[in-house]
C-alpha positions in Angstrom: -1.1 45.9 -27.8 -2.2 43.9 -25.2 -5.4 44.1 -22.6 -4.7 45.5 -19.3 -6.4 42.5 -17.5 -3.6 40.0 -19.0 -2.2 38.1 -16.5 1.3 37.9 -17.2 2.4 36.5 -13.7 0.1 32.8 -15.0 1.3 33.0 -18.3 5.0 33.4 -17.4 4.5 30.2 -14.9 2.2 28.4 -17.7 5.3 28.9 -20.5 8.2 26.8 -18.1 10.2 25.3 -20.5 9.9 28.2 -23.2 12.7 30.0 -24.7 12.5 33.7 -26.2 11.8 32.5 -29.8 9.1 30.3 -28.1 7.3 33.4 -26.0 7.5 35.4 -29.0 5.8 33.3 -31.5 3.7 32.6 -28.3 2.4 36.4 -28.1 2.6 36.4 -32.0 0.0 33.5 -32.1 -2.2 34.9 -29.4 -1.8 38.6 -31.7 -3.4 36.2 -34.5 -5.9 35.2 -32.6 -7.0 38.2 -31.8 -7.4 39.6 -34.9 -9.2 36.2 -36.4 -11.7 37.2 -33.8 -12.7 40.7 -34.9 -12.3 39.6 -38.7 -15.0 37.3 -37.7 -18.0 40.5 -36.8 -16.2 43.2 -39.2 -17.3 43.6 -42.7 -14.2 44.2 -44.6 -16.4 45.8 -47.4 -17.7 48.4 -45.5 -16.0 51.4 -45.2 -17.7 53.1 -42.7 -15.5 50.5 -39.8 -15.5 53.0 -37.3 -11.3 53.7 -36.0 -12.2 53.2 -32.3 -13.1 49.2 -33.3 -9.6 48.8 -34.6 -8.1 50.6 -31.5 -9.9 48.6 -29.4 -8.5 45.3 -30.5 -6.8 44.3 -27.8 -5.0 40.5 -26.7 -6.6 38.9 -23.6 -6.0 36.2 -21.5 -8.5 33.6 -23.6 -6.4 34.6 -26.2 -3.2 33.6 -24.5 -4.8 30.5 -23.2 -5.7 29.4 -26.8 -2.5 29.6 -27.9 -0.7 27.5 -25.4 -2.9 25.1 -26.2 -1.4 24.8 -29.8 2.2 25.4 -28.8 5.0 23.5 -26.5 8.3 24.3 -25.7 11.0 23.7 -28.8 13.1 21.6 -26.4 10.2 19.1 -26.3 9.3 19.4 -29.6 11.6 16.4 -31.0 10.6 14.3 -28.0 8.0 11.7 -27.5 5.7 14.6 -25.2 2.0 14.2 -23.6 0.1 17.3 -22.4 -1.3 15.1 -19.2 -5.1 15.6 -19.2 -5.5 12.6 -16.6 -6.7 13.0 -13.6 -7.1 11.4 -10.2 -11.0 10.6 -10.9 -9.6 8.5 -14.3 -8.0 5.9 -11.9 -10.0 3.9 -9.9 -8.6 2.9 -6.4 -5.3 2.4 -5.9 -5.4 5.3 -2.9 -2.3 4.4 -0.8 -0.4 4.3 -4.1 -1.7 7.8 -4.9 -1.1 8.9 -1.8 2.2 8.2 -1.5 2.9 10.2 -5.0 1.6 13.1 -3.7 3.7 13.0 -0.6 6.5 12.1 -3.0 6.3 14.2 -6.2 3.6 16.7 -5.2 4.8 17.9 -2.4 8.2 18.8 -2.9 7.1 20.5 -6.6 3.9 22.7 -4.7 5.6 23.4 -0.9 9.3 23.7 -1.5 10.1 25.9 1.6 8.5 23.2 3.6 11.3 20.6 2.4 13.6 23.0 3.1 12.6 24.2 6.5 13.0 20.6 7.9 16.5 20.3 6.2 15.2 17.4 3.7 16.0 16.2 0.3 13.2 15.7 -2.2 13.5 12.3 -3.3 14.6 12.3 -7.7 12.6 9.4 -8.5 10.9 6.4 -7.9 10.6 2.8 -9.4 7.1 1.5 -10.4 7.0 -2.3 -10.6 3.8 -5.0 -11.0 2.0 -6.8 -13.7 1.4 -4.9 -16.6 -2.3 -3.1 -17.5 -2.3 -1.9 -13.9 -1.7 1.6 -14.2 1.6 2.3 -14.3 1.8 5.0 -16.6 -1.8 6.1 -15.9 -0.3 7.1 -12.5 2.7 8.7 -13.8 0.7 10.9 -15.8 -1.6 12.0 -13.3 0.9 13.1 -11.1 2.4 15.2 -13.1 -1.1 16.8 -14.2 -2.0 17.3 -10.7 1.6 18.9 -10.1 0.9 21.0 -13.5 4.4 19.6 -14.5 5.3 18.7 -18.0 5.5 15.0 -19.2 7.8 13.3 -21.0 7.4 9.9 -22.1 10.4 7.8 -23.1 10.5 3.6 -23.7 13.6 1.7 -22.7 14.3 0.7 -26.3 13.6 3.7 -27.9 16.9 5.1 -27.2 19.0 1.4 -28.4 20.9 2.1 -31.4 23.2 0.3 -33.1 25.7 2.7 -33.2 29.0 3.3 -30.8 28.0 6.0 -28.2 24.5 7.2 -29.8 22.8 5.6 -27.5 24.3 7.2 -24.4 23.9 10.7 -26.3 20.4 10.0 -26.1 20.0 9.6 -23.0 22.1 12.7 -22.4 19.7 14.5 -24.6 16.6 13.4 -22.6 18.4 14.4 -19.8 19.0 18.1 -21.0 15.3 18.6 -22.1 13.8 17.6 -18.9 16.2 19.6 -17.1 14.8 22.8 -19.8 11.7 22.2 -19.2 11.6 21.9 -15.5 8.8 20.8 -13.5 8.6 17.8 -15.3 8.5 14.0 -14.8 10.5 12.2 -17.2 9.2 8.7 -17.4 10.9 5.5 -18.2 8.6 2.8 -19.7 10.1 -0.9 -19.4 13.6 0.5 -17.6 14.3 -3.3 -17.8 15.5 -2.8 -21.1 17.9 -0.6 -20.4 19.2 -1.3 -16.4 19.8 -4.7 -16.6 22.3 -6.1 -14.3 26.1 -5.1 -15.5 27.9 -8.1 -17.3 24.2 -9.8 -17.4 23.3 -8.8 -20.8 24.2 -12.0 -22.8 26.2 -11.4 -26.6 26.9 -8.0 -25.4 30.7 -8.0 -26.1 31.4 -4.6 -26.3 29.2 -3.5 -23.3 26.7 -0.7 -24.7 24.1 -2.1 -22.2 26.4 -1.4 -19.2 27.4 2.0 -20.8 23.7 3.0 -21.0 23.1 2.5 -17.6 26.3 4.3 -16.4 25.1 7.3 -18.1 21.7 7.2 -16.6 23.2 6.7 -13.4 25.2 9.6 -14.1 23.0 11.9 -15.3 20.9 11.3 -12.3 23.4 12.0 -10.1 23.6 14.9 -11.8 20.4 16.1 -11.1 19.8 19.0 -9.1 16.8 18.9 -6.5 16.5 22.7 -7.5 15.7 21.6 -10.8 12.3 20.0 -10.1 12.7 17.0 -12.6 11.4 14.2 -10.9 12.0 10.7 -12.5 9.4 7.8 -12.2 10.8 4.2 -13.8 8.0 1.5 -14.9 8.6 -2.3 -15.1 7.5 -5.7 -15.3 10.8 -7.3 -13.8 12.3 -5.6 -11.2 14.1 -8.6 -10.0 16.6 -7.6 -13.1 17.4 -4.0 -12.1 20.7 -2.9 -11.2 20.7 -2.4 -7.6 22.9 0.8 -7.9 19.7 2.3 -9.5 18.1 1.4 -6.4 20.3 2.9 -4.1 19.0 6.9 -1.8 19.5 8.9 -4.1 18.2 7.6 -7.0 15.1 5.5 -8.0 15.1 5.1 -3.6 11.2 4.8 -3.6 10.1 1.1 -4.8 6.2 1.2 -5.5 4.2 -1.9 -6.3 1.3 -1.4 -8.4 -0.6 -4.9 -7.7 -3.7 -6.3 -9.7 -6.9 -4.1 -8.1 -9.3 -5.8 -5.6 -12.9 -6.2 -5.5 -13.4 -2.3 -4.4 -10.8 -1.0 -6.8 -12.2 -3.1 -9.9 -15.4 -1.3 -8.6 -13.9 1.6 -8.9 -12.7 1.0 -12.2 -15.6 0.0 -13.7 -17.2 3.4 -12.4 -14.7 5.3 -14.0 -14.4 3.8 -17.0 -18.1 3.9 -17.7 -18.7 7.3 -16.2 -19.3 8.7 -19.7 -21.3 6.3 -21.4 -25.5 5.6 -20.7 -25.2 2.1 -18.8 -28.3 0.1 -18.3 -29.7 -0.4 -14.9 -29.6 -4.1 -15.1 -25.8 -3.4 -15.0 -24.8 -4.4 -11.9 -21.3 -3.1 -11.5 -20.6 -4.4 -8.1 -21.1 -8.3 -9.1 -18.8 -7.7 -12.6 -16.1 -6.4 -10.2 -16.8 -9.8 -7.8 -16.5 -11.7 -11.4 -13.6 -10.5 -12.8 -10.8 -11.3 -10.1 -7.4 -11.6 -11.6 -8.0 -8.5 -14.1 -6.1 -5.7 -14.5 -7.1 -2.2 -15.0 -6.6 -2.7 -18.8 -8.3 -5.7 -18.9 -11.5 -4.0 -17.8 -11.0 -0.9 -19.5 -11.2 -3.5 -22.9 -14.5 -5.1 -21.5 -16.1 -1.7 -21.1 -15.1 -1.4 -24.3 -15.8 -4.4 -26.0 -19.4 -4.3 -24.6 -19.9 -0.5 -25.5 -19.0 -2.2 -29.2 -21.6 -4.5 -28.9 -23.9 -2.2 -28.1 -22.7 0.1 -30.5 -23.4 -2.4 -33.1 -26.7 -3.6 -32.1 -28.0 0.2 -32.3 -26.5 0.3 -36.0 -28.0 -3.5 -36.8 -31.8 -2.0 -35.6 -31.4 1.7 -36.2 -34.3 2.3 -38.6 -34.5 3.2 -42.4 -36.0 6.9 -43.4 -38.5 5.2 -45.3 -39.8 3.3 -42.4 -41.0 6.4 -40.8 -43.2 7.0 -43.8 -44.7 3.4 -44.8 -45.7 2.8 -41.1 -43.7 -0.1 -41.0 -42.0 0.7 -37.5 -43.2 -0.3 -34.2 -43.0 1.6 -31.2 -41.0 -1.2 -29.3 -38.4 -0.8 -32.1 -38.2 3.3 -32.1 -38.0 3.5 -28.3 -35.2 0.7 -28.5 -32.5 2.7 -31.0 -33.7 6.2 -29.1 -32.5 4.5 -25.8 -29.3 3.2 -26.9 -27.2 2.0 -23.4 -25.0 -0.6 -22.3 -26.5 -3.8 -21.3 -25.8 -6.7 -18.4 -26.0 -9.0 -21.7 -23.0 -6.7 -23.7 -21.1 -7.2 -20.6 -21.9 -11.2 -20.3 -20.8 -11.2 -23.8 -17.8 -8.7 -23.5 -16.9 -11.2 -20.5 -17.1 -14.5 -22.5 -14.3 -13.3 -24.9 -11.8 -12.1 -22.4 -8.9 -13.2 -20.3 -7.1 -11.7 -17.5 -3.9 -10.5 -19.6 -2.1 -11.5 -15.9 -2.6 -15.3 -17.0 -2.4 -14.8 -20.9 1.5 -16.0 -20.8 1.0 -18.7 -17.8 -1.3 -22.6 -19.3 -4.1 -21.4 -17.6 -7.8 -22.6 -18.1 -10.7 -21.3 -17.3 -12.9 -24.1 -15.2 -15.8 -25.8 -17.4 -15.4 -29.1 -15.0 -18.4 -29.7 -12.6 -18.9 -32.7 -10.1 -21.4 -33.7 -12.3 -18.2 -34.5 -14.8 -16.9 -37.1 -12.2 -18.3 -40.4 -11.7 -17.5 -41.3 -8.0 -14.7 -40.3 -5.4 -17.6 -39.2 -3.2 -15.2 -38.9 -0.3 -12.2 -37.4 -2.1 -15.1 -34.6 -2.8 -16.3 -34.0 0.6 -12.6 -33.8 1.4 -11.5 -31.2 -0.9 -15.1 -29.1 -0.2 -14.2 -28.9 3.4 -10.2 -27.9 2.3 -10.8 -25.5 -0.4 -14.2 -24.7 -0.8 -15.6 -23.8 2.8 -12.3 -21.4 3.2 -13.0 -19.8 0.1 -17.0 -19.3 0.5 -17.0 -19.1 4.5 -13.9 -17.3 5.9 -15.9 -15.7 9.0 -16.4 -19.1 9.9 -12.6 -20.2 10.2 -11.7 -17.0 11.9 -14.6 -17.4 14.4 -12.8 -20.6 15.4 -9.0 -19.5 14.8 -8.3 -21.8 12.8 -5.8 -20.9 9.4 -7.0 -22.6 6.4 -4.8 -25.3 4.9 -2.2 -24.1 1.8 -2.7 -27.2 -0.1 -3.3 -30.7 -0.3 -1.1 -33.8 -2.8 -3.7 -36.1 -4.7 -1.6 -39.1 -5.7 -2.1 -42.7 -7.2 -2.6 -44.1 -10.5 -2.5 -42.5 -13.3 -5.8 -41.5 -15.0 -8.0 -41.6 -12.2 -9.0 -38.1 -12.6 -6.3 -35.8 -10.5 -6.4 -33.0 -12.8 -10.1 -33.2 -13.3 -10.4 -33.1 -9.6 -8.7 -30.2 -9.3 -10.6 -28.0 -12.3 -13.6 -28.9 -10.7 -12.3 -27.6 -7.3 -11.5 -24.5 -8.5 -15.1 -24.1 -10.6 -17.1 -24.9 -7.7 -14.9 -22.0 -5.9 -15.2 -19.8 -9.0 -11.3 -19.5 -8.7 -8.9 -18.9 -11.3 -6.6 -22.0 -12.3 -3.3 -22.4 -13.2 -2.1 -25.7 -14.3 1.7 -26.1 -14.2 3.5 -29.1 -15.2 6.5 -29.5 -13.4 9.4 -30.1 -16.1 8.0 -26.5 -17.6 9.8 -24.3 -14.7 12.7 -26.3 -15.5 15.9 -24.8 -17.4 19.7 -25.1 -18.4 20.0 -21.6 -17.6 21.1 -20.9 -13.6 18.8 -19.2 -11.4 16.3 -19.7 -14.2 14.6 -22.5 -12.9 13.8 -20.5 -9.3 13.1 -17.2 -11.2 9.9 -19.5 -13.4 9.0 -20.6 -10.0 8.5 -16.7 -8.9 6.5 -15.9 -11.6 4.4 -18.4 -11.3 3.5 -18.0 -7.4 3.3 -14.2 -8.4 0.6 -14.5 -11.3 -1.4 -16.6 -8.7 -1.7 -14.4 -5.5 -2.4 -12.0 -8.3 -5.1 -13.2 -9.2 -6.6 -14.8 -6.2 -8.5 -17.0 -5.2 -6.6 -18.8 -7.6 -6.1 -22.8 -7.4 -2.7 -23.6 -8.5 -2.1 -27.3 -9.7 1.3 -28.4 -10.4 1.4 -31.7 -12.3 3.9 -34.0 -12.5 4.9 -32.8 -9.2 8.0 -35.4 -8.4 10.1 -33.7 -11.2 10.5 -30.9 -9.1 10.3 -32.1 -6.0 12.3 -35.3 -5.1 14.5 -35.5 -2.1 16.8 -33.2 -1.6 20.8 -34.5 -2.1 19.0 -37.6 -4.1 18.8 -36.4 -7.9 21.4 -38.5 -9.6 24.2 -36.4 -11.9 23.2 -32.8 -10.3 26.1 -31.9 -9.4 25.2 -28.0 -9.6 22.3 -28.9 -6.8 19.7 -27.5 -9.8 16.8 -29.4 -8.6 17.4 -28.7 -4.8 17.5 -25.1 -5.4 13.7 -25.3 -7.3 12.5 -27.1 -4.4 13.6 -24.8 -1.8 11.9 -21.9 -4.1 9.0 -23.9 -4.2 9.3 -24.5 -0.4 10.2 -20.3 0.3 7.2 -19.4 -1.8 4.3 -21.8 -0.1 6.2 -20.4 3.2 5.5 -16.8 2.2 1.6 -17.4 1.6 -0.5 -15.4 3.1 -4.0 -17.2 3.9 -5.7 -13.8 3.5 -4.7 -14.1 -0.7 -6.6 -17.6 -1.4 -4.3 -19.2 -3.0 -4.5 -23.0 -2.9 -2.3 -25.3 -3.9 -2.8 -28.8 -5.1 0.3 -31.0 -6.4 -0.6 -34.3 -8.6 2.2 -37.0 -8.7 2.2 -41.0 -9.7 5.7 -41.5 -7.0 4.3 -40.0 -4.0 7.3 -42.3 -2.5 10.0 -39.6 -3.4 8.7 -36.4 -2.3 10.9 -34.9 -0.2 9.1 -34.9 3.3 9.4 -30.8 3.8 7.3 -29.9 1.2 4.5 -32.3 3.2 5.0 -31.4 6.5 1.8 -28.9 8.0 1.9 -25.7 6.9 2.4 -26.8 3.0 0.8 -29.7 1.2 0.0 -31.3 4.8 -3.2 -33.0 3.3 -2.4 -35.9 1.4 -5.1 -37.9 -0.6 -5.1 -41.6 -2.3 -7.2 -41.2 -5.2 -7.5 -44.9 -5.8 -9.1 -46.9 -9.4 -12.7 -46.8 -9.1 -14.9 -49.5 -7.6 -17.5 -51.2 -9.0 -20.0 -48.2 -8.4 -17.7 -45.5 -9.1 -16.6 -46.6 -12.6 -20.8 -46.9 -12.9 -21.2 -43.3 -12.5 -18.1 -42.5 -14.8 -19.7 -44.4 -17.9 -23.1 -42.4 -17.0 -20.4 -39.1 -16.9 -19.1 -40.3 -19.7 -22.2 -40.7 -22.1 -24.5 -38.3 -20.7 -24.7 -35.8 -23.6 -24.6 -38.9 -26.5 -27.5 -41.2 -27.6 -27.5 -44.6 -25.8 -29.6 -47.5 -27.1 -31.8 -49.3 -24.4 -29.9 -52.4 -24.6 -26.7 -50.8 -23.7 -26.1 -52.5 -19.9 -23.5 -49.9 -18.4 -23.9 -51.6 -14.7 -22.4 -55.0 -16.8 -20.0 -52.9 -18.3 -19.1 -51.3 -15.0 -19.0 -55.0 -13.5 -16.6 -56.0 -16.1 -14.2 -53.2 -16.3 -12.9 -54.0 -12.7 -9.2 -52.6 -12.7 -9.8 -50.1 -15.3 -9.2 -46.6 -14.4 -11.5 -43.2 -15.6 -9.1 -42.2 -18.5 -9.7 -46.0 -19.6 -12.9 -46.1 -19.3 -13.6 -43.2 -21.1 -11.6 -44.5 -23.8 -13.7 -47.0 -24.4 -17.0 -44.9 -24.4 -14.7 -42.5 -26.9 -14.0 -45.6 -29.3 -17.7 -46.9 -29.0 -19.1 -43.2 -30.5 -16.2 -43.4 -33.1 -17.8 -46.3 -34.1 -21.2 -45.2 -33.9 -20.5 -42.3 -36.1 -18.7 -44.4 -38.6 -21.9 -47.0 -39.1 -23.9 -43.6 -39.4 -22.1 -42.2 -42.2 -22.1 -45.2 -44.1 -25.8 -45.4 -44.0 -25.7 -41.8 -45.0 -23.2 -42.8 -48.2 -25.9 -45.9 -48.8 -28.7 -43.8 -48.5 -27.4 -41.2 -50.9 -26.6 -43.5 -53.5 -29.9 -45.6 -53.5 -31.2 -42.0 -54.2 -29.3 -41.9 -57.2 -30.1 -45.1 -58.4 -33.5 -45.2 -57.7 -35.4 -41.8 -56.6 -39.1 -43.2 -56.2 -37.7 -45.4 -53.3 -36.3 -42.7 -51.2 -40.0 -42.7 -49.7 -39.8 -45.5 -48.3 -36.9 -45.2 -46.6 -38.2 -41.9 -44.7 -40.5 -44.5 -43.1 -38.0 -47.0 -41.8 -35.1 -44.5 -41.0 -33.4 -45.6 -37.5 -32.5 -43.0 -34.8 -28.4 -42.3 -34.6 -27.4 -43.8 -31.5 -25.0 -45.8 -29.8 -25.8 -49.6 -29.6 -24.7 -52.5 -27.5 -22.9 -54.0 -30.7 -20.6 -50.8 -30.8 -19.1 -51.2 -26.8 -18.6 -55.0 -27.8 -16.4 -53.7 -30.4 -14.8 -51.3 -28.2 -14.6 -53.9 -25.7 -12.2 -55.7 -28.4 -9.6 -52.9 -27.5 -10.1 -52.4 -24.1 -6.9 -52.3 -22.0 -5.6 -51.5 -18.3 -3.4 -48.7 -18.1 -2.6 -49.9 -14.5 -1.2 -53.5 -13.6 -1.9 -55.0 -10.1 1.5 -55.1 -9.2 1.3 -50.7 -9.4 -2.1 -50.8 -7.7 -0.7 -53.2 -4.6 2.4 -50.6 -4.3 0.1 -47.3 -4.1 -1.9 -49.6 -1.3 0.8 -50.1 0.6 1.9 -46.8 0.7 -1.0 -45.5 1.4 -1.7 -47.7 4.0 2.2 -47.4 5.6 1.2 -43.3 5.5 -1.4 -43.6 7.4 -0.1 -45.5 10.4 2.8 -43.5 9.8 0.8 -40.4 10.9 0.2 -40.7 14.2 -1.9 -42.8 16.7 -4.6 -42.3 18.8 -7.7 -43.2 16.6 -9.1 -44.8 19.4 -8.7 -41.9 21.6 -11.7 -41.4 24.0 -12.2 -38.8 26.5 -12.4 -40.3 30.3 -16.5 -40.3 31.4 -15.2 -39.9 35.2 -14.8 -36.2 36.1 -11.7 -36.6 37.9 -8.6 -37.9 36.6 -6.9 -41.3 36.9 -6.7 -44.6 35.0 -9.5 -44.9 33.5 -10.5 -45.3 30.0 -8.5 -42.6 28.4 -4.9 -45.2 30.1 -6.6 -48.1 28.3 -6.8 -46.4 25.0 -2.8 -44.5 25.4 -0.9 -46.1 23.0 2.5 -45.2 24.6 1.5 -46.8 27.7 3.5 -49.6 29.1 2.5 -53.1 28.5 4.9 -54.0 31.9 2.5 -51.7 34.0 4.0 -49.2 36.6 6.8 -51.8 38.2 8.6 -50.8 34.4 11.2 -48.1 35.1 10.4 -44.3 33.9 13.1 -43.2 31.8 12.2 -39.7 33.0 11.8 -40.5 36.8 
């Protein structure tokens, strides 16, 4: 018996995807329920239970609704299924992205007639692709709870098996339950693993990769609009899809799901933390400015690292029973575990541990390198402040002049005169992400490798802009083309025109500045230095008699120098000596420091033994640890040049042939007259005729 007031219209749309045996141990558990419910307010005992109370019992609509909340369809009920219970509010920005699924998937499932009105197709599916922790399945889920459509969940390698043809009846099988249990998105987590490129897939002899993905292509194409099963594929390499996949008809809608800005990270941490107390000295807005290059995940784990924290600090001062009693606890202490939140200091903490997961595969490091770390190059810092910095910090300013900022700039010259430190430094004083390649990394045996590493790396960096990529060891990947002796597959001229086609495609809007470090600026092919690409070229030259000053001071700044330590005669003597050798020789100099300190240490421990009463004594005449002039003689012993003059006379030359090579008119001057003629601007026009005007003009 049921209650007049059921609605069975909702609970026939509610149960899509049910069989008969499923609706009747549906209404059999709702009948349950029921009579749980007046079992709970009848005494059994009493027999008095007036009849009309047992008439009366009656199945509603809660009770209905209780019991599809414990039940699913049996055609789901072997397959990896979610209930979706995520919302729009759980995912913070991404809007167009949302948008465009509800044109695509909501749409077509809610206003069917409209589709068919205009004569148009619901598209079956679409392809999520992006770095990972971004949303992907977040996204996939929520559109099917907004569409009230079941989910089902299914990873690439989940339906691999070893056996001949069990791999394609699985992904029949999927198929057929999706189809059952229409509206539903079926979702494919890392397709990759399973829609590879036909006769890609290396060792696979017998072809049970390619036979996968002819049955999902076939089974799609089997798939009737009618049918409401809408397909959504998530990956992390779409550049390894088969394109048939791609093709109208199929996964026709490419999405890209990029790492969130400032406003979406905003967003994020809003929703994230919507739930739990949060300080007010939480100031969400600057942890969303901080944490450029994170994903959604990546936050999601900071909320709740720092929710730990703060978790465990309540725990750690969370008084004892018997405190209340012996008086013991102070007011400042009770008011502190009643008001248990989230701190800015849980967050600084949280923060300090954690990496964006974007960078976690790439040699990244995060910047610790201040200008304070390098002794000198005062120019070579003005310069790169002006190149990088100012862009970065002041972008109004560059627009207000129409000016684009530069992509990147090449330091070269000897080796250990601080090119990589240079560039860490850069990218602290910008608070930029850094990426440090070196060059023969991206390089492989493998074809089309090579160029694919190169990809990746440009796409991890305008993900997580501002971003300062620095590729070391640039020349390896970037000789002249046609000159790389024994390449007779053109290996290395294909990298450089990836690395060329990537700068090209840089937008200036995405930060992302590129600095290459090389020893042979000589064989750099000249394309990848024309304007437009690393057009700002900088000599960073040994340092002079001043500069290698300020490096020892760098050097030595958090150790204990003796007064009679002379670093301006050290400075004066290590002429030729470059910053790594220099701070060699401070290195060696605290080595031996340290040893002479332990061996007093060893002395002074066993006089003790020997001779107790004299320990006293010694308290009195114990020296201060520090580094003494007799330890940089020493060093001094081992000191060596890491450049010879013949290297440094070859990087002055080039440097000095670039510049004239650029261009002249340094002396240029405006003419003072107002009107035009021969006047001081002709004297100073370096194309000018030294014949005057009785020479012939070639153009006359």
């Amino acid at each position: 018996m049921y209650n007049l007031q059921v609605d069975l219209e909702r609970i026939a749309k509610d149960t899509h995807g049910y069989v008969g045996a499923d609706l009747a141990a549906l209404c059999t558990e709702a009948a349950l329920q029921c009579i749980r419910e007046k079992m709970d307010v009848i005494d059994l005992e009493d027999e008095s239970i007036d009849a009309e109370i047992l008439n009366s019992m009656a199945v509603s609509n809660e009770h209905f609704q209780t019991a599809l909340g414990t039940s699913n369809p049996s055609a789901l009920r072997e397959t990896v299924v979610e209930v979706p219970n995520v919302s729009w509010e759980d995912i913070g920005g991404l809007e167009n992205v949302k948008r465009e699924l509800q044109e695509t998937v909501q749409y077509p499932v809610e206003h069917p007639e409209k589709f068919e009105k205009f004569g148009m197709s619901p598209s079956k599916g679409v392809l999520f692709y992006g770095p990972p922790g971004c949303g992907k399945t977040l996204l996939a889920k929520a559109i099917a709870n907004e569409c009230q459509a079941n989910f089902i969940s299914v990873k690439g390698p989940e339906l691999l098996t070893m056996w001949f043809g069990e791999s394609e009846a699985n992904v029949r099988e999927i198929f057929d339950k999706a189809r059952g249990s229409a509206p539903c998105v079926l979702f494919f987590d890392e397709l990759d693993s399973i829609a590879t490129q036909r006769g890609s897939s290396v060792g696979d002899a017998g072809g049970a990769a390619d036979r996968v993905l002819n049955q999902l292509l076939t089974e799609m194409d089997g798939m009737s609009a009618k049918k409401t099963v809408f397909i959504i594929g998530a990956t992390n390499r779409p550049d390894i899809i088969d394109p048939a996949l791609l093709r109208p008809g199929r996964l026709d809608q490419l999405i890209y799901i990029p790492l969130p800005d400032e406003d979406s990270r905003h967003q994020i941490f809003k929703a994230c933390l919507r739930k739990s107390p949060v300080s007010k000295d939480v100031d969400l807005r600057a942890l969303a400015k901080y944490t450029q290059g994170f994903s959604g995940a990546d936050i999601t784990e900071i909320c709740q690292r720092a929710c730990k924290y703060a978790i465990r600090e309540n725990i750690e001062k969370d008084p004892r029973p018997d405190d209340f009693f012996n008086g013991v606890l102070h007011l400042a202490t009770f008011l502190s575990c009643v008001s248990m939140a989230v701190s800015n200091e849980h967050f600084q903490t949280a923060l300090g541990t954690s990496n964006p997961s974007a960078l976690r595969e790439t040699v990244v490091e995060v910047p610790n390198v201040s200008w304070e770390d390098i002794g000198g190059l005062e120019n070579v810092k003005r310069e790169l402040q002006e190149t990088v910095q100012y862009p970065v910090e002041h972008p109004e300013k560059f627009e207000k002049f129409g000016m684009s900022p530069s992509k990147g700039v090449l330091f070269y010259g000897p080796p250990g005169c601080g090119k990589t430190l240079l560039a860490k430094a850069i990218a602290n004083e910008c608070q930029a992400n850094f990426i440090s390649v070196k060059g023969p990394e991206l390089l492989t045996m493998w074809f089309g490798e090579s160029e694919a590493n190169v990809r990746e790396i440009f796409d991890k960096a305008r993900g997580s802009a501002p971003c300062v990529l620095f590729f070391d060891e640039l020349d390896s990947i970037a000789t002249q083309r046609g000159s790389s002796v024994g390449d007779a597959g053109g290996a290395a001229d294909r990298v450089l025109n990836q690395l060329l086609t990537e700068m090209d495609g840089m937008s200036a809007k995405k930060t992302v500045f590129i600095i290459g470090a090389t020893n042979r600026p000589d064989i750099i092919d000249p394309a990848l230095l024309r304007p437009g690409r690393l057009d700002q070229l900088i000599y960073i030259p040994l340092p002079d008699e001043d500069s290698r000053h300020q490096i020892f001071k760098a050097c030595l700044r958090k150790s204990p120098v003796s007064k009679d330590v002379d670093l301006r005669a050290l400075a004066k003597y290590t002429q030729g000596f470059s910053g790594a050798d220099i701070t060699e020789i401070c290195q060696r100099a605290c080595k031996y420091a340290i040893r002479e300190n332990i061996e007093k240490d060893i002395e002074k421990e066993r006089r003790k033994r020997d001779n107790p009463e004299a320990m006293e004594e010694d308290i009195e005449e114990e020296e201060v640890a520090e580094i003494k002039a007799a330890h940089f003689e020493e060093s001094m012993k081992y000191a060596r040049r890491s450049v010879s003059d013949a290297d440094i006379r070859k990087y002055q030359a080039f440097a000095q042939t670039l510049q004239q090579s650029r261009g002249f008119g340094s002396e240029f001057r405006f003419s003072d007259t107002s009107t035009g003629g021969a006047g001081a601007g002709a004297a100073s026009d370096p194309f000018a005729s030294a014949g005057g005007a009785d020479e012939d003009d070639l153009y006359s």
